[in-house]
C-alpha positions, 0 to 999 in steps of 0.5 A: 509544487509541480505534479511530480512533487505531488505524487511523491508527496501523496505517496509518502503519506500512504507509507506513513499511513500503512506503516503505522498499521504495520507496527501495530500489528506486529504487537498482535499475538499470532492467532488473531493476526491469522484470525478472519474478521467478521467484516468478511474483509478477511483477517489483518494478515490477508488485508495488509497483504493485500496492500503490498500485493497491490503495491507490487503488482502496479509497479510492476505494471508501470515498470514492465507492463503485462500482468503479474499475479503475486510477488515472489517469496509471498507464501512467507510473508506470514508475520507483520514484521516479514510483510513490513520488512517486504513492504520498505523494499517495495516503497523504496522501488516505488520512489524510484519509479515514482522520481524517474517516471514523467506522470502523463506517461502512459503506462499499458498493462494487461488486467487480472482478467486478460484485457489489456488498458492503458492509464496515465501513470498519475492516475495509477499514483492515485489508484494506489493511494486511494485503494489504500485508504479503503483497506487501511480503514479496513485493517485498523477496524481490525485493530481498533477491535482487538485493542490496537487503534491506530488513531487518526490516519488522515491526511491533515494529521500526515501534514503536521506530523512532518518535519518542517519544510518537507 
């Protein structure tokens, strides 16, 4: 498996992984969806939020540069399903990006405070996946609290989960 193949793959994993904290939220009743959880992270709608705002904001950063704030239609993206629904677009953008794009490819940016980086598109792969295992764990603390663990969201567990050969 050469480095593209990788990143794909890694990427891969982190859709699986957030999408089954998607649908389980979707079986939580509004209220605590909506509800702030004491961790201070915010509640289960504004972490998973969170995760396809990230998604979003860094392809868009790898496809045009510059800094984008929020994603269009986000004030409507109220219910898991919305968000879930909103997400599969943006995953299926990001393979698009993810198959196009040379990974030592450096992608130049400007940051949520003005200043202007520049990363190899690997390493932000990379980024994103690792931002999402923090605010996954988050969200399915959430879950876990309300009734809904997820299970084990590992890695290992991704791998014998797939089909064979892929």
């Amino acid at each position: 498996m050469d480095f593209s193949e990788y990143l794909q793959w890694l990427y891969d994993y982190h859709c699986w992984a957030t999408n089954r904290l998607l649908t389980l939220a979707a079986a939580v009743p509004p209220a605590d969806y909506q509800r702030p959880h004491p961790s201070g992270q915010g509640s289960l709608q504004h972490v998973l939020t969170h995760l396809y705002v990230a998604e979003w904001r860094w392809r868009e950063r790898c496809e045009r540069g510059g800094c984008p704030l929020d994603p269009p239609g986000l004030p409507a993206l109220t219910t898991p399903t919305a968000l879930a629904e909103a997400l599969a677009g943006e995953q299926a953008r990001w393979r698009v990006v993810l198959a196009a794009t040379e990974p030592d490819r450096l992608v130049r940016y400007q940051r949520t405070d003005g200043g202007v980086e520049q990363q190899r598109f690997g390493e932000i792969v990379a980024h994103l996946v690792n931002h999402g295992t923090q605010h996954r764990a988050e969200a399915a603390w959430i879950l876990t609290e309300l009734g809904s663990s997820p299970g084990d969201l590992d890695l290992i567990v991704y791998l014998r989960a797939r089909p064979a050969g892929s």
